[in-house]
C-alpha positions in Angstrom: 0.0 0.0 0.0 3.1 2.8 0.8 5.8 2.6 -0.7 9.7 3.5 0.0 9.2 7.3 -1.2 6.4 7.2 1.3 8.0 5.5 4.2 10.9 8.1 4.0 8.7 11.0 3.9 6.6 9.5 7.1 10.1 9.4 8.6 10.5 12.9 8.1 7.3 14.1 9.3 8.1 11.8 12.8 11.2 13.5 12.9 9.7 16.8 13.3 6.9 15.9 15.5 9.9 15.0 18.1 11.3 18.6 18.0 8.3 19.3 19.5 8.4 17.3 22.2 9.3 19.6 25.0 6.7 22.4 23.7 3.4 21.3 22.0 1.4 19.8 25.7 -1.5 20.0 25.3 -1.6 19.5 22.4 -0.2 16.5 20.4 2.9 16.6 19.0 2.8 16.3 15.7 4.7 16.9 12.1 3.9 17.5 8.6 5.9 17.7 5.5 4.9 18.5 1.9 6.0 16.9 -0.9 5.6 17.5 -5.1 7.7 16.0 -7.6 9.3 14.0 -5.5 10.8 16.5 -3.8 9.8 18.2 -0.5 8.6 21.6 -0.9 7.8 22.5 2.8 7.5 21.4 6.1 6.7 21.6 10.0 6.0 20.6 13.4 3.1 21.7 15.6 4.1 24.9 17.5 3.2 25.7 21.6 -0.4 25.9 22.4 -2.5 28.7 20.6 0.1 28.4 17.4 0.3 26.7 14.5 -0.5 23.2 13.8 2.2 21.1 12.2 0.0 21.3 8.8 0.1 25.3 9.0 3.5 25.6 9.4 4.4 23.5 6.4 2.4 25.5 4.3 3.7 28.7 5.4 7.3 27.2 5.1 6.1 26.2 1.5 5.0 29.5 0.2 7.9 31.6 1.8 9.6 29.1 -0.4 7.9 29.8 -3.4 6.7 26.7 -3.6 3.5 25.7 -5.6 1.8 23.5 -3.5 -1.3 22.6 -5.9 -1.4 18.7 -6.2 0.9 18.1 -3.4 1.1 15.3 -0.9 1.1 16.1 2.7 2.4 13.4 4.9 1.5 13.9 8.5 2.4 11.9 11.9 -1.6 12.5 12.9 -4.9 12.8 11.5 -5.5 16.8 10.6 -8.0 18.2 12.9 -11.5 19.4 11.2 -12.8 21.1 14.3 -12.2 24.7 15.8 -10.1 25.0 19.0 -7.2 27.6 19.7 -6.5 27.1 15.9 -8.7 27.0 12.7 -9.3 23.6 11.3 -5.9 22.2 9.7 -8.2 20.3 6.6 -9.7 23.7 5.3 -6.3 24.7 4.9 -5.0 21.7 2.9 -8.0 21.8 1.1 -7.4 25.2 0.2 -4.2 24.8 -0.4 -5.0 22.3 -3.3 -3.1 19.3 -1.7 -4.6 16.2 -3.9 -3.3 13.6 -1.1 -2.7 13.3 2.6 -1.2 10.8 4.1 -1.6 10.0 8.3 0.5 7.9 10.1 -2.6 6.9 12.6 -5.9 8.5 13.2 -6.5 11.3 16.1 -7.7 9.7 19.2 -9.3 12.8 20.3 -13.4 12.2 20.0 -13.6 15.7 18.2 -11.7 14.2 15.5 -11.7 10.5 15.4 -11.6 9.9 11.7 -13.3 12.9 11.1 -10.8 15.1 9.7 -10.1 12.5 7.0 -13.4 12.0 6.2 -13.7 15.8 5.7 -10.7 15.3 3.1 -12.0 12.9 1.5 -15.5 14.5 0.7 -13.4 17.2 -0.7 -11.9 15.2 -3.1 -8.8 14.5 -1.8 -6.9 11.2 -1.7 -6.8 9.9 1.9 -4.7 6.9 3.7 -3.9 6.0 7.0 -1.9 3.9 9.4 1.7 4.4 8.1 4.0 4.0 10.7 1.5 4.0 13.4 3.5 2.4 16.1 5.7 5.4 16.0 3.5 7.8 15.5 1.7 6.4 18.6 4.7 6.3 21.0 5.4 10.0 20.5 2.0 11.2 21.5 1.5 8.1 24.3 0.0 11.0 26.8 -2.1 13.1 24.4 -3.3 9.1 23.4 -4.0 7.7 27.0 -5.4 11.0 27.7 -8.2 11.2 24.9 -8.8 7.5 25.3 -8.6 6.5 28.9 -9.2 9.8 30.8 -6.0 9.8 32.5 -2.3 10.7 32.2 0.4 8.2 30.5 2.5 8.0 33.7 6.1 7.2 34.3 7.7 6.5 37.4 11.4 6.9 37.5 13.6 5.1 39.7 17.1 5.4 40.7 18.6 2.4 42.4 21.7 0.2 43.2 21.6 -3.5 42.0 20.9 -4.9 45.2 17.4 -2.8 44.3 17.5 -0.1 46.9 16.3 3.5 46.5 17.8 5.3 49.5 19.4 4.5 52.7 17.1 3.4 56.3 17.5 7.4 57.2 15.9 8.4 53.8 19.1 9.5 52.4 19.5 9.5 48.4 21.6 11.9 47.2 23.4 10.5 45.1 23.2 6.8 44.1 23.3 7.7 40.1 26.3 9.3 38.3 25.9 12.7 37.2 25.5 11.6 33.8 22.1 9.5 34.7 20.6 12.4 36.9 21.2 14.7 33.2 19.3 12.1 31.3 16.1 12.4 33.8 16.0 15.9 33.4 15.2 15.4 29.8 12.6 13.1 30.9 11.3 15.7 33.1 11.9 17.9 30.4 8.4 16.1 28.2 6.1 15.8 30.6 3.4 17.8 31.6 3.5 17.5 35.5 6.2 16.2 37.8 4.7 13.8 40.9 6.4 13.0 44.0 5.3 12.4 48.0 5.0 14.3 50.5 8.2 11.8 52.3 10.2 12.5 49.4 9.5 16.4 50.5 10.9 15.6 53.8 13.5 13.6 52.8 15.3 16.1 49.5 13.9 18.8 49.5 13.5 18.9 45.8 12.8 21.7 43.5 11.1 19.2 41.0 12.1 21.7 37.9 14.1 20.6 34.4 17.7 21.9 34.5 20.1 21.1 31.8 18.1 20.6 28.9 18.3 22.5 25.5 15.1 22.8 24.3 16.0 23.8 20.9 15.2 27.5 20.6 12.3 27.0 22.6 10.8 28.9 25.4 11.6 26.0 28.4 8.1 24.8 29.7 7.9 24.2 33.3 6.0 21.5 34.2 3.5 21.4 36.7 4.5 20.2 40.4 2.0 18.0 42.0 2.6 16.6 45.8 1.0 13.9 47.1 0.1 14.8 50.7 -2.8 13.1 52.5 -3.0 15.2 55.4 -1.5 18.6 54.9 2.1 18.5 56.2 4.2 20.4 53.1 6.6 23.0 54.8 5.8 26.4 53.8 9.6 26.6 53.1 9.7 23.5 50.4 11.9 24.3 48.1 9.3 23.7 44.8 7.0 26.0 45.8 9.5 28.6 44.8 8.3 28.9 41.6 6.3 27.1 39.0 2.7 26.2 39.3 1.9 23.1 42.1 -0.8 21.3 43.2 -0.7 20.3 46.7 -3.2 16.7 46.7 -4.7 16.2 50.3 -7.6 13.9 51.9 -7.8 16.7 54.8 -9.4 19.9 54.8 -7.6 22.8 56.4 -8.8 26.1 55.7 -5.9 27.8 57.8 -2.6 25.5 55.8 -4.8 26.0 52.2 -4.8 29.6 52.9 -0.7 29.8 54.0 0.2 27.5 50.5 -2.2 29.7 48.5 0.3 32.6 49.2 3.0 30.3 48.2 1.0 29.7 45.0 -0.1 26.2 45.8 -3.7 25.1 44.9 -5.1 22.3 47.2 -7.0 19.9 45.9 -8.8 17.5 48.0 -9.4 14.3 46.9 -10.5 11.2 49.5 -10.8 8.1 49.5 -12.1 5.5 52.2 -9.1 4.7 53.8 -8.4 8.8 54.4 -5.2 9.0 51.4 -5.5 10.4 48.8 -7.7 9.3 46.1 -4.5 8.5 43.3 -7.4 7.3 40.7 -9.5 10.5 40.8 -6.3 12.6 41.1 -5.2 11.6 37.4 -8.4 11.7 36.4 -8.6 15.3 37.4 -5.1 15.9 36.2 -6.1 14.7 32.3 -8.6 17.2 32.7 -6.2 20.2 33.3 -4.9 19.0 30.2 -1.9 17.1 31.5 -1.1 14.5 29.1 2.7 12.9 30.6 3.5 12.8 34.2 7.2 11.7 35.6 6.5 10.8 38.5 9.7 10.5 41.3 8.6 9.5 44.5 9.6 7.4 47.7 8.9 3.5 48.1 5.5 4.0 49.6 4.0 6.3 46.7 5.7 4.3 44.8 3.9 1.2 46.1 0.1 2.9 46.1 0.8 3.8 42.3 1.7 0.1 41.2 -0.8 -1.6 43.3 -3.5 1.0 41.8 -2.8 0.4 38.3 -1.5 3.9 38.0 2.1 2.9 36.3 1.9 3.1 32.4 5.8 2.9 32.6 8.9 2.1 34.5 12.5 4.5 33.8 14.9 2.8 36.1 18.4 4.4 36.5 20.6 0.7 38.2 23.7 1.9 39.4 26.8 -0.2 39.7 26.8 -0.4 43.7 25.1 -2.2 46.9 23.3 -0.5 49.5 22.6 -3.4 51.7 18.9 -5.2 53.1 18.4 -2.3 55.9 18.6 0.4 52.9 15.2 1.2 51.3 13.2 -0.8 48.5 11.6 0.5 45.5 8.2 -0.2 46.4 5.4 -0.8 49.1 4.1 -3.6 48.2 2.5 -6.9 50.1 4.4 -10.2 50.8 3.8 -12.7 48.0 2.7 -15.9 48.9 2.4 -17.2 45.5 4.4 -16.6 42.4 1.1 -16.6 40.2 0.5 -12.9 41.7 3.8 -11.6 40.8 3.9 -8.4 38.2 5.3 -8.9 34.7 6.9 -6.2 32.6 8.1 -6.4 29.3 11.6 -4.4 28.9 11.3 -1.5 25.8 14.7 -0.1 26.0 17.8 -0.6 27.5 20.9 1.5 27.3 24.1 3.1 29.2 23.8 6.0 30.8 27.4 7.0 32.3 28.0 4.3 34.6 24.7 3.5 35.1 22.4 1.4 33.2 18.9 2.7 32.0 15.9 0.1 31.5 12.4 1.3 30.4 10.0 -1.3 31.2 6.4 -1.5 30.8 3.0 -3.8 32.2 2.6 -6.7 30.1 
């Protein structure tokens, strides 16, 4: 059905959909290239909220070319949306345009869309064909997907432990376990997501600031992402170093008019969101979250967060950072989870990746 000439030009168009990885939330990131003759004669990736769409840009890129786009083919890495947002409808513009084929590597999960925006092509008179390269398409935009399809974030928990499996010492200590080189490569995980998730003990224990440092976002204004603590009943110090800047959500299963007031002056919203045993509801939290907008969240937490996400369902994806060192049994675990008395209700993962990072070794793993 596509051939070679197709496949490279689907390449391309995935190629710019990644420089926007950093920038496009909430929006998907997507990119478009236009080609004639066998040549391409203008291209684009979808620009920060309230810009242009990847389709936009590569036909603006085209005419300051000179280019005459009439009877091109526009290969892009999702379907073109037919429906008003921030941004006019991307199809009326191919359509004017005179582009006599488009080509999408899967179809927009978002229910305003869903197949529409071809089918709007296609009444038009315009050649239409989907699902090249999917799989890749897909893995670029996994938030924006689980968002539209699931109603929650795509969530990934990152991990940072010695081989012996152990996160931090008995006192809570952390700092470091991973070279320098691995704690860089998180930041640019950071870096993509929407919202950064950690615990209340990981508050107590680090301090962090829970910001991206380090990264080159490519010309880019830096987006910071939103900090969200998980803190059942209230006890974030007014002098935590993340509420020093950047928007955070402080989740709670406690009402306190008095401590909402003090982190409102910090800039902290408090949500609060219960469940029957009195923590915080986790499930309604990313629920809420997706509707913000939020489509990736990194989460870095302690063992017991850590625990409450995994038995809840909550992890879409493991990043874990193995150092080459032992911490010993009295040093913390991972997770929070119950004894096992039976192998039969063990977790299984399938491993997606596995590199070198420094000294370290990097594994992305993911639910079977």
């Amino acid at each position: 059905m596509f051939s070679d000439a197709d496949q490279g030009y689907m390449a391309r168009a995935l190629e710019l959909a990644h420089l926007g990885l950093y920038t496009t939330t909430p929006n998907p990131r997507v990119g478009c290239v236009l080609v004639k003759d066998g040549r391409i004669v203008g291209a684009g990736y979808t620009q920060p909220a309230g810009m242009n769409h990847a389709e936009i840009q590569a036909l603006a890129d085209a005419r300051t070319l000179g280019a005459d786009i009439h009877g091109a083919t526009a290969y892009v890495s999702l379907e073109p949306c037919s429906h008003h947002g921030r941004t006019p409808p991307c199809v009326a513009a191919l359509i004017e345009a005179g582009v006599v084929r488009v080509v999408a590597a899967m179809q927009d999960p978002n229910p305003q869309v869903a197949g529409q925006g071809l089918a709007h092509l296609r009444a038009a008179g315009i050649t239409t064909e989907c699902g090249l390269m999917e799989a890749e398409a897909r893995e670029i935009n996994l938030g924006f997907v689980s968002r539209m399809t699931r109603g929650r974030p795509w969530l990934r928990l990152k991990l940072a432990a010695s081989l012996d499996g152990k996160t931090a010492l008995n006192n809570g200590k952390s700092q470091w376990i991973t070279t320098a080189a691995a704690r860089a490569d998180g930041h640019t995980w950071r870096a993509r997501a929407c919202a950064i998730l950690t615990g209340i003990g990981t508050v107590r224990d680090d301090d962090p600031q829970l910001t991206v440092r380090g990264v080159d976002y490519g010309g880019n204004t830096p987006r910071r992402p939103l900090k969200v603590v998980v803190d059942s009943r209230l006890e974030l110090p007014l002098s935590a170093r993340l509420l020093d800047g950047g928007p955070v959500i402080v989740a709670a299963a406690v009402a306190d008019a008095a401590k909402t007031a003090a982190l409102r002056e910090r800039g902290a919203e408090v949500m609060v969101l219960a469940n029957e045993q009195g923590k915080v509801d986790l499930a309604a939290l990313m629920t809420e979250l997706a509707r913000r907008g939020i489509n990736e969240i990194h989460a870095e937490a302690g063992f017991k967060l850590n625990g409450s996400l995994v038995r809840e369902g909550l992890v879409d994806e493991f990043l874990l950072y193995l150092a080459p060192t032992l911490l010993g049994d009295a040093a913390r675990g991972m997770f929070d989870l119950p004894e096992l008395s039976d192998l039969t209700g063990r977790r299984d993962f399938r491993i997606v990746d596995v590199r070198r990072v420094g000294d370290d070794l990097r594994l992305l793993a993911r639910p079977k």
